[in-house]
FIPAVO-393099 format. One line per field, with one value per residue: residue number from 0; x, y, z of N, C-alpha, C in turn. Coordinates in pm, 1 decimal. Atoms other than C-alpha are relative to their C-alpha. Example, Ala and Ser with C-alpha at 12.3 -4.5 7.8 and 13.67 -1.06 7.14 Angstrom:
drenmar <- [0; 1]
nu <- [89.0; -82.0]
nv <- [-119.0; -119.0]
nw <- [0.0; -6.0]
cau <- [1230.0; 1367.0]
cav <- [-450.0; -106.0]
caw <- [780.0; 714.0]
cu <- [90.0; -77.0]
cv <- [120.0; 109.0]
cw <- [0.0; 73.0]
END
This chain:
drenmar <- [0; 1; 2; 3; 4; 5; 6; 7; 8; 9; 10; 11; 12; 13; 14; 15; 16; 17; 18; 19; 20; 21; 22; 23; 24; 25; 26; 27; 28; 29; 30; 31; 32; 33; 34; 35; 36; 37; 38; 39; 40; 41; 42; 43; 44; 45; 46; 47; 48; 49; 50; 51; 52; 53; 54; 55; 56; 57; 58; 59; 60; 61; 62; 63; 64; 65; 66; 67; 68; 69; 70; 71; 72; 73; 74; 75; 76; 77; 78; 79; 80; 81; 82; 83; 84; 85; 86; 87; 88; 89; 90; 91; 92; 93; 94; 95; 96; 97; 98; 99; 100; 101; 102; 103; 104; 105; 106; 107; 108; 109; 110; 111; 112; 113; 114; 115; 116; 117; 118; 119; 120; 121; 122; 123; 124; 125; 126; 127; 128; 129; 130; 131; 132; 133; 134; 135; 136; 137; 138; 139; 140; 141; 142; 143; 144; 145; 146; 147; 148; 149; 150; 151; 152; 153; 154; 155; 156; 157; 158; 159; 160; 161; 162; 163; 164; 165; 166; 167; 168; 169; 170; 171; 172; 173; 174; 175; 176; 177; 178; 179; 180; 181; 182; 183; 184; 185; 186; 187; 188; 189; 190; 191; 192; 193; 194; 195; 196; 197]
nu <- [78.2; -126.1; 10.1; 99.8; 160.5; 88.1; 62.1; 96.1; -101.9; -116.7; 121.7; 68.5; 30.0; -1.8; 65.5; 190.3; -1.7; 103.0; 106.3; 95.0; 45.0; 100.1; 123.8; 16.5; -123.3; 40.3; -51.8; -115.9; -17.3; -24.0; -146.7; -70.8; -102.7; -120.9; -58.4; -120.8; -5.9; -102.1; -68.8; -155.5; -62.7; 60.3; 181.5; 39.7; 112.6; 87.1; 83.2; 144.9; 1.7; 112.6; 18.5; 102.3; 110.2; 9.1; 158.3; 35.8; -18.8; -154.4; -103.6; -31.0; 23.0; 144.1; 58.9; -76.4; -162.4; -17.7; -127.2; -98.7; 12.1; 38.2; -56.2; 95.2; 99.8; -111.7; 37.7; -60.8; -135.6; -110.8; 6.8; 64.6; -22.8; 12.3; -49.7; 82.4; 37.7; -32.9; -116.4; -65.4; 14.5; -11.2; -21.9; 68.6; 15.4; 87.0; 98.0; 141.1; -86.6; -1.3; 98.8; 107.6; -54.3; 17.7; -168.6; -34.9; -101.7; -64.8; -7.6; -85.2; -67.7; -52.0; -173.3; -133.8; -75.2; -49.0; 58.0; -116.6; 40.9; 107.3; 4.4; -74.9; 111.6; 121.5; -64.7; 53.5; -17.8; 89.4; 20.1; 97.8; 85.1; -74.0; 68.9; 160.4; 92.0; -47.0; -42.8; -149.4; -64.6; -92.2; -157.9; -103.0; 20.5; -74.2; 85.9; 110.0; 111.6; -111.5; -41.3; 96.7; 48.5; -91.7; 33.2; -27.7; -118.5; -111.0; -36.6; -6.2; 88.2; 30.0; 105.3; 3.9; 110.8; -44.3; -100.2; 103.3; 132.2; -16.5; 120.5; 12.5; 126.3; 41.1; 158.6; 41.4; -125.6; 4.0; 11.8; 68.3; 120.7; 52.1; -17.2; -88.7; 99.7; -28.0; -116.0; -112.6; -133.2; -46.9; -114.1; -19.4; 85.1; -88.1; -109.5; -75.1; -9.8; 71.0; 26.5; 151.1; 65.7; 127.3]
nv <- [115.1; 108.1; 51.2; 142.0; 2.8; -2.7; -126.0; -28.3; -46.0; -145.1; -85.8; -28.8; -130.0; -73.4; 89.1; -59.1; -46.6; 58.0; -96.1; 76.5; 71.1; -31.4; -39.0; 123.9; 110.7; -20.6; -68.3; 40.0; 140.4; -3.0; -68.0; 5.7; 93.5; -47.0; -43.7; 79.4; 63.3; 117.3; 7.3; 47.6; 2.5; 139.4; -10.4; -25.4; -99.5; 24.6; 21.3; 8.2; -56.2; 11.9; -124.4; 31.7; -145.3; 8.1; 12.4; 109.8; 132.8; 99.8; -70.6; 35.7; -97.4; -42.7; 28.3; -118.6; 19.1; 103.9; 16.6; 5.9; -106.4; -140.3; -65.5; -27.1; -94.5; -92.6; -91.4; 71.5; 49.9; 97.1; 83.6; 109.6; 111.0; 123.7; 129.6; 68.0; 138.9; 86.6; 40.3; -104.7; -145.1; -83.7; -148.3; -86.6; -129.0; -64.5; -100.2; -117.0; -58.5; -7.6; 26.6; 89.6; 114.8; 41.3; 9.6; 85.2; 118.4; 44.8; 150.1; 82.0; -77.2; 51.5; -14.4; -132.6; -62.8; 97.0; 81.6; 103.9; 5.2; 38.6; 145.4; 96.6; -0.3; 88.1; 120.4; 25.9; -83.9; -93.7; -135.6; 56.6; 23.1; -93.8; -99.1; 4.3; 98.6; -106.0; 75.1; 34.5; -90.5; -52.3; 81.1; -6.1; -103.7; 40.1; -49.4; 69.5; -68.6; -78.9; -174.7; -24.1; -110.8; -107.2; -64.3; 37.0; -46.1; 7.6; 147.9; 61.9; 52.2; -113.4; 22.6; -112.9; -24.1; 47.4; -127.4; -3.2; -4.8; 148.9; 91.5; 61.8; 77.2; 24.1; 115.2; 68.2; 64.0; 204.6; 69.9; -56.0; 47.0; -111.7; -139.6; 68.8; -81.4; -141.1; 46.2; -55.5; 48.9; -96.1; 47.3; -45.5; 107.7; 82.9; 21.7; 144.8; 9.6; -20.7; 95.3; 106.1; -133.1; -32.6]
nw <- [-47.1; 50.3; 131.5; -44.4; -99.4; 120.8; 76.1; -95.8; -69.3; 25.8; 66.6; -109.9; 8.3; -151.7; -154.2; -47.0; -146.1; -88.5; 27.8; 113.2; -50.9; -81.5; 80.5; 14.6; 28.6; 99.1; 101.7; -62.0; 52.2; 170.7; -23.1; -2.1; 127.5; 44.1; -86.5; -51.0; -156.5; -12.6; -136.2; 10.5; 137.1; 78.6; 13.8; 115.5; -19.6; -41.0; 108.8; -7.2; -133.2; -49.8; -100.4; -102.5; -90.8; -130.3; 17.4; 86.1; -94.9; -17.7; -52.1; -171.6; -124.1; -33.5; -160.6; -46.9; 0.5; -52.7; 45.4; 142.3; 116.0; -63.1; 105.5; 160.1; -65.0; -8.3; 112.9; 121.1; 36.7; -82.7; 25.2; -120.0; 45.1; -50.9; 30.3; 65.4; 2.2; -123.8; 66.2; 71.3; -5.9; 92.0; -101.5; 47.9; -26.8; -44.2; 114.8; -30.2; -151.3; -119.6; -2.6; 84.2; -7.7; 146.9; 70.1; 173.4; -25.6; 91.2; 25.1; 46.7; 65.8; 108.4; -47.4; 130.3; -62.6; -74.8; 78.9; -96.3; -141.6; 22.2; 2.7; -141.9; -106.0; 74.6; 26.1; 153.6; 104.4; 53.5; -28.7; -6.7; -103.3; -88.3; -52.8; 67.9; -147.1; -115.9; -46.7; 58.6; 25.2; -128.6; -0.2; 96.9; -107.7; -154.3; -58.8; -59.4; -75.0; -37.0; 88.8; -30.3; -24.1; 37.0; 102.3; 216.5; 23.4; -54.9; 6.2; 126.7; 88.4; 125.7; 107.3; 39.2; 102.6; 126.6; 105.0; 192.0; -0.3; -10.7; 22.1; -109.0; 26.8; -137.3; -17.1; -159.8; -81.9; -4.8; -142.1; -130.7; -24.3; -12.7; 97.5; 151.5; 151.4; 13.1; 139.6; -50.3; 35.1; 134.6; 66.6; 146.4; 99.6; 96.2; -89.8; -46.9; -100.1; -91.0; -74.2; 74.8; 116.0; -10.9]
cau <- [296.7; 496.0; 439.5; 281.8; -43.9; -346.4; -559.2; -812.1; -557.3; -469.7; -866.7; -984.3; -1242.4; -1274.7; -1261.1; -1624.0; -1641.0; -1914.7; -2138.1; -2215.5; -2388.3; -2618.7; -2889.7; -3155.9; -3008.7; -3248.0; -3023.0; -2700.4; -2752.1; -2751.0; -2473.1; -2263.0; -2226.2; -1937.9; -1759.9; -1448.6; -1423.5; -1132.3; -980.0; -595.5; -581.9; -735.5; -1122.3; -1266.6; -1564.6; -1841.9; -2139.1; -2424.8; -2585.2; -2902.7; -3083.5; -3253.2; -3488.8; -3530.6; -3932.0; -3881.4; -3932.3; -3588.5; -3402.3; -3197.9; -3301.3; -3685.3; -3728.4; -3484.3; -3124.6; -2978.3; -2596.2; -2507.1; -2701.2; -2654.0; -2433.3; -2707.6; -2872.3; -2549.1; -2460.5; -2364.8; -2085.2; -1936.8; -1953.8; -2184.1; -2068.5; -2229.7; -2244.1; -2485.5; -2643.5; -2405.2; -2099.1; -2037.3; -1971.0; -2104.4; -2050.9; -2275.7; -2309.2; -2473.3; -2705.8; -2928.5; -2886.7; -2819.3; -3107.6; -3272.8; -3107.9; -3067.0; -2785.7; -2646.1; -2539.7; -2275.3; -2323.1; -2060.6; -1778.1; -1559.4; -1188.1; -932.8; -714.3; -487.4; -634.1; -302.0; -435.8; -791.9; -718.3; -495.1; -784.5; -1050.9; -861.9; -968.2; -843.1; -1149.0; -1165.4; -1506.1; -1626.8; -1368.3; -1626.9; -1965.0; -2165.5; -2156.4; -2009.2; -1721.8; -1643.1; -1570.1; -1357.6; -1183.1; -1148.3; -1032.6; -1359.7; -1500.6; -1679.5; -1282.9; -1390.1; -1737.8; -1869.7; -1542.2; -1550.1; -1534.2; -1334.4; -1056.3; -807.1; -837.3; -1145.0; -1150.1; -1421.5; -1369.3; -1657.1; -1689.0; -1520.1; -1756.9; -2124.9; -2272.9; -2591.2; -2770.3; -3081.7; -3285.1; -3502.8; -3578.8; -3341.8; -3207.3; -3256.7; -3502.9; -3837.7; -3979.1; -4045.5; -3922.6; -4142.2; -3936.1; -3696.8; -3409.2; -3143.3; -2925.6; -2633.2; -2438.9; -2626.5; -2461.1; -2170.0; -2009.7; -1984.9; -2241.0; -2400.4; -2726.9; -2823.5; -3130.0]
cav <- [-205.2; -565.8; -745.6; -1058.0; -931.4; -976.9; -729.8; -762.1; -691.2; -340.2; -196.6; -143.0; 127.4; 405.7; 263.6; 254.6; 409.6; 292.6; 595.1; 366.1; 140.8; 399.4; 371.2; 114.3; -232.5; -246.0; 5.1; -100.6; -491.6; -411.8; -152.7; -374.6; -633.6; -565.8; -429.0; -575.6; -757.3; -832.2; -984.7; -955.9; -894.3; -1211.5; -1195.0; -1092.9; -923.1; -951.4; -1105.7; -1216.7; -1101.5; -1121.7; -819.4; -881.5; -598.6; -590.2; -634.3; -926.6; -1292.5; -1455.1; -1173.3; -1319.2; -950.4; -982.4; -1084.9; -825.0; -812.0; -1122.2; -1187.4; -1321.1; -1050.3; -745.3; -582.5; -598.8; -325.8; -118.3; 171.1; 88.7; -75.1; -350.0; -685.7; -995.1; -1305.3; -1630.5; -2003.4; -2167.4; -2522.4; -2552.3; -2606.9; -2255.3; -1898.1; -1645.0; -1255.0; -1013.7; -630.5; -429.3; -153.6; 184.8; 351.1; 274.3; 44.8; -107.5; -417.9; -473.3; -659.4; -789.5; -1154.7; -1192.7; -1521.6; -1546.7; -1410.8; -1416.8; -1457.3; -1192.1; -1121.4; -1436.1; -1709.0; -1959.4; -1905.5; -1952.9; -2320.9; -2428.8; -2301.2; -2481.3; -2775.0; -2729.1; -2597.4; -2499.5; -2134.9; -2177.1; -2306.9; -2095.5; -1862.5; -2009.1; -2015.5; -1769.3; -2073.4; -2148.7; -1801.0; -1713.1; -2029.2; -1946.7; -1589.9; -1729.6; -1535.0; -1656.2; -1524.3; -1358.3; -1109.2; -1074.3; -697.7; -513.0; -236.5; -278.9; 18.9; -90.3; -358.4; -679.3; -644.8; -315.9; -285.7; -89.2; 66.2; -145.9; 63.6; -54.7; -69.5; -405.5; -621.1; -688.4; -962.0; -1001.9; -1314.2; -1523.6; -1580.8; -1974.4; -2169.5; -1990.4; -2082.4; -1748.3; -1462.6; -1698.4; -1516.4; -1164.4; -1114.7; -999.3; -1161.9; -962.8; -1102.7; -1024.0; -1140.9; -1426.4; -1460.5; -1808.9; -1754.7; -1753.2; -1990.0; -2089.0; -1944.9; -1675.1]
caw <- [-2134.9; -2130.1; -2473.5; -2311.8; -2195.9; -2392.3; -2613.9; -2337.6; -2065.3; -2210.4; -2269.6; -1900.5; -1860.7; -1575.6; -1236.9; -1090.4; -752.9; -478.3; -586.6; -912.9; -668.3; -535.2; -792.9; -861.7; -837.2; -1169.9; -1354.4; -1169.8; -1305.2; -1687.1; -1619.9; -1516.1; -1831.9; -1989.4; -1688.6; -1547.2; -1206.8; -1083.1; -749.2; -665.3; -1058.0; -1159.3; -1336.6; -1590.8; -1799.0; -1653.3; -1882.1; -1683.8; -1352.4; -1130.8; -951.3; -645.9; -449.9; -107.2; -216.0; -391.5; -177.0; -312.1; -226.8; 138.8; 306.5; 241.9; 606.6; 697.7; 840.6; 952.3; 1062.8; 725.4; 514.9; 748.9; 481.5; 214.4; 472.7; 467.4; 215.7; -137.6; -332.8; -68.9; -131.0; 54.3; -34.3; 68.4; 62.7; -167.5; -101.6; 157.7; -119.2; -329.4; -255.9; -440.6; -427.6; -475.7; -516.5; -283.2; -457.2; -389.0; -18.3; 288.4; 380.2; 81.3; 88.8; -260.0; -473.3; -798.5; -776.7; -1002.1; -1237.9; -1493.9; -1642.3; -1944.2; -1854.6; -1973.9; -1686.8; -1473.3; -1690.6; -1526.5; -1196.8; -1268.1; -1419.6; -1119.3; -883.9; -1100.7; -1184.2; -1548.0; -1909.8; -2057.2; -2052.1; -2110.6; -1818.0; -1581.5; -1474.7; -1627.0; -1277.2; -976.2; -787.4; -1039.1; -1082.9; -690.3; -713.9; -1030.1; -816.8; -502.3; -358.5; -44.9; 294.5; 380.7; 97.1; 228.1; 312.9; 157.1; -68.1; -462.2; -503.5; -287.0; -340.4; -316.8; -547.9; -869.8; -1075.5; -1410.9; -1677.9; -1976.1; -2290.1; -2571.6; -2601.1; -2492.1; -2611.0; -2344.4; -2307.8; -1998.0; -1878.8; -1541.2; -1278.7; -1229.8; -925.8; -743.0; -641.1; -545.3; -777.4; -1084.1; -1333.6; -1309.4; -1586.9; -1370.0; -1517.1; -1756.4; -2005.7; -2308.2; -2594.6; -2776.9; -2493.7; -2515.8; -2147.3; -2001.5; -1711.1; -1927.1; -2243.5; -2247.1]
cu <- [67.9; -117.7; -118.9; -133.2; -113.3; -49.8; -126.2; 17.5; 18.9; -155.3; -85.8; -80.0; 50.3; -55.8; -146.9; 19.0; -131.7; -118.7; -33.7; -106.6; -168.3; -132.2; -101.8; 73.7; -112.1; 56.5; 151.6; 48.3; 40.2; 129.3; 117.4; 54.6; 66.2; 97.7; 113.8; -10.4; 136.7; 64.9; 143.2; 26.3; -31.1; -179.9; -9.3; -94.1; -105.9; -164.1; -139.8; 2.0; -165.4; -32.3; -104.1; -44.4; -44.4; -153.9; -44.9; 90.0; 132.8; 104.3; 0.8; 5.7; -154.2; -48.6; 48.0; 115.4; 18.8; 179.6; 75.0; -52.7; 22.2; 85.1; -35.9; -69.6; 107.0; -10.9; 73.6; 125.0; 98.0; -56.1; -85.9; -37.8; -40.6; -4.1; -147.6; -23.9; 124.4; 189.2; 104.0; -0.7; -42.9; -3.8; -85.4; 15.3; -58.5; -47.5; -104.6; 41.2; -29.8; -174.4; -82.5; 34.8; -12.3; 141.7; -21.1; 53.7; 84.4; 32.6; 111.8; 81.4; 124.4; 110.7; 94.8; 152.0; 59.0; -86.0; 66.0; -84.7; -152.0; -18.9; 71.9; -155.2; -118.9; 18.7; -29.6; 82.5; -90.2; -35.7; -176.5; -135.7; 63.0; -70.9; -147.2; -81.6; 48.1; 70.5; 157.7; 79.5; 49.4; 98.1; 133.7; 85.1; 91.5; -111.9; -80.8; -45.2; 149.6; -45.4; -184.0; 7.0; 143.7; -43.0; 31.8; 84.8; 169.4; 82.3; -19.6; -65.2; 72.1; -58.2; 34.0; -143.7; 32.2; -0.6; -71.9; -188.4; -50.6; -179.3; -53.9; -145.1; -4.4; -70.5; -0.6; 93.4; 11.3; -2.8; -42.7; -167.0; -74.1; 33.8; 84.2; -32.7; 124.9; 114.1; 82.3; 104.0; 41.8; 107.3; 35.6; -32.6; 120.9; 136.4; 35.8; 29.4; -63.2; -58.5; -90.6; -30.6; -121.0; -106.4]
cv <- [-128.6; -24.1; -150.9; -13.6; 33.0; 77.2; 9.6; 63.0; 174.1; 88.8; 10.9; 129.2; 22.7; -78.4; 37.6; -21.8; -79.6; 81.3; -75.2; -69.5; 61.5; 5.7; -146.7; -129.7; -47.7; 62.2; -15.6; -145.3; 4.8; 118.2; -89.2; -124.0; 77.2; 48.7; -104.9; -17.5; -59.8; -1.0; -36.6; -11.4; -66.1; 42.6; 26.5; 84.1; -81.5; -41.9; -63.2; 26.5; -37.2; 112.3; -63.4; 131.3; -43.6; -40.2; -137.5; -168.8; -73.3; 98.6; -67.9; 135.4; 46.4; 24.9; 55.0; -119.6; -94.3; 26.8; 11.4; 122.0; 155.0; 83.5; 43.4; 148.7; 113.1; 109.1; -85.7; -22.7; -102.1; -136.4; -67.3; -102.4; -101.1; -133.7; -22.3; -142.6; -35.3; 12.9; 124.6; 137.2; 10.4; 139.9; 45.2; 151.1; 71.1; 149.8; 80.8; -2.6; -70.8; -56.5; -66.5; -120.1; -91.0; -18.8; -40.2; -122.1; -18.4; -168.2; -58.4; 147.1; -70.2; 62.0; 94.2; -19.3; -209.0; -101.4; -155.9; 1.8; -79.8; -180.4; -72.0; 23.7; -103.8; -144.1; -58.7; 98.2; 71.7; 135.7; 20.6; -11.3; 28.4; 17.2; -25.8; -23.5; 101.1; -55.2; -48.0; 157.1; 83.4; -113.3; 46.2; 184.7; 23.0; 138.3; -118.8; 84.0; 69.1; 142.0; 29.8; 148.5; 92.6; 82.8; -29.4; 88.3; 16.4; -130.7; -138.1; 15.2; 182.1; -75.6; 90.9; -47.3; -72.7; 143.8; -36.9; -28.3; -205.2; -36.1; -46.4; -85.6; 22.9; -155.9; -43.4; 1.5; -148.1; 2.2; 47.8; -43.0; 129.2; 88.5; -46.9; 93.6; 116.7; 0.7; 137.7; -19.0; 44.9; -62.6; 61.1; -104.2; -90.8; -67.6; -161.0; -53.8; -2.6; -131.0; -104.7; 126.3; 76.9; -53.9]
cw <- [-48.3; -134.5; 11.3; 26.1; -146.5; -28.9; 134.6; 150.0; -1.6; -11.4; 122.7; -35.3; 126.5; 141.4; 19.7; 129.4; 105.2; -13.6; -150.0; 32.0; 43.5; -66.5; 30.9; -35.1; -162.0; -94.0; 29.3; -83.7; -139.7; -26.5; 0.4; -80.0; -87.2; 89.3; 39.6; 129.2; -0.1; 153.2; 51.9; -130.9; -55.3; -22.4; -147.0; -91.4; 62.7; -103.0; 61.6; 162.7; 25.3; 50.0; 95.5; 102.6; 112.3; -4.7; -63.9; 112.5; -60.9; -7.5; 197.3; 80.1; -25.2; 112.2; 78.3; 97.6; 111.3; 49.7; -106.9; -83.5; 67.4; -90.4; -139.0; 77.8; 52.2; -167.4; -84.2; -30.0; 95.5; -60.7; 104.8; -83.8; 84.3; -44.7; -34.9; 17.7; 72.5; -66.5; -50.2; 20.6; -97.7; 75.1; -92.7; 32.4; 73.9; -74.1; 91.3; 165.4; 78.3; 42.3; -20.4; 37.2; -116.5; -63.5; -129.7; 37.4; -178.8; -26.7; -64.3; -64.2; -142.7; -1.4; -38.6; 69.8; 159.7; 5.8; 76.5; 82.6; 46.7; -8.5; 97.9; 73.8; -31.0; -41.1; -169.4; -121.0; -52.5; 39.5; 7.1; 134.4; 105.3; 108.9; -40.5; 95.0; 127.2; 84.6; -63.6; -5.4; 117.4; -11.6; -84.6; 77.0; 132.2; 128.3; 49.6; 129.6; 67.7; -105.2; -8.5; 47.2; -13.8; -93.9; -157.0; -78.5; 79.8; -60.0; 130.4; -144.1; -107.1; -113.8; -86.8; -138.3; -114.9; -93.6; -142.6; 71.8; -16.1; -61.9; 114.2; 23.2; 139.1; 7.1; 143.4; 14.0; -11.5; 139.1; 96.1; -41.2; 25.6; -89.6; -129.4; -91.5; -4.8; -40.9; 60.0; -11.0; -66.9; -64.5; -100.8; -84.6; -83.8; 57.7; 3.2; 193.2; 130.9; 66.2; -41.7; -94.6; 33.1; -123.0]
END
């Protein structure tokens, strides 16, 4: 392994296939802090996330399948990435079978892997704030609606199992008006990286 690459670089777990996906997006969401995301090689771990249930009003497939979400109502593990307030992708997981229409929105991550790339895309040094935001972290990424409804175990994107045991807090989602109360948000506790502390 070259000499240059960091200690975080070299400690991938086991790829995670599209059959990880097929469970509750409830036991799927806290699964996947600590996990690695990465697109074209660039990403990072993964440290905070959202779950949204096809039952729950600020999930975008309560009202059932639209154009943009018809891939939340597909089988598990692809991606469905959209545009936020008009300005920011984000991507999310699709979760549980064929149907539900249930995902993970991925919020933030904590850089490991094509760190260079990241700050050209972002126009920033702070590692920091890279990936602190489901919006900065498809930028820092170079994820947008081109890497909408692909699979997660194909390239561009691989996901692998985090390789240590993680801390994990829950509490509210941010920036939603419906179904605020429900402590669907998951992070690693104490994470410098994350979007908003719990």
């Amino acid at each position: 392994m070259p000499q240059n690459r960091t200690a975080s670089e070299q400690k991938l777990g086991k790829p995670l296939k599209r059959a990880f996906f097929a469970r509750s997006v409830h036991d799927v969401a806290p699964d996947l802090i600590g996990a690695t995301l990465l697109m074209n090689g660039v990403g990072g771990t993964i440290v905070e996330v959202e779950a949204y249930h096809h039952t729950d009003p600020a999930a975008h497939s309560f009202h059932g399948p639209t154009p943009r979400n018809r891939v939340m109502f597909g089988p598990p593990g692809f991606t469905y990435v959209y545009r936020s307030y008009g300005i920011h992708w984000c991507v999310n997981f699709v979760c549980e079978k064929e149907g539900s229409a249930s995902a993970v929105l991925i919020r933030a991550l904590q850089p490991t892997h094509g760190i260079a790339a990241m700050r050209r895309r972002r126009g920033m040094h702070d590692e920091r704030s890279l990936c602190s935001g489901p919006g900065k972290l498809c930028e820092a990424l170079a994820i947008t609606i081109k890497q909408s409804e692909l699979p997660l175990d194909i390239p561009p994107f691989a996901l692998h199992a985090r390789t240590i045991k993680a801390d994990i807090v829950s509490g509210v989602r941010i920036g939603i008006t419906k179904a605020a109360e429900l402590p669907w948000r998951y992070g690693l506790k104490g994470s410098k990286f994350l979007s908003k502390p719990f």
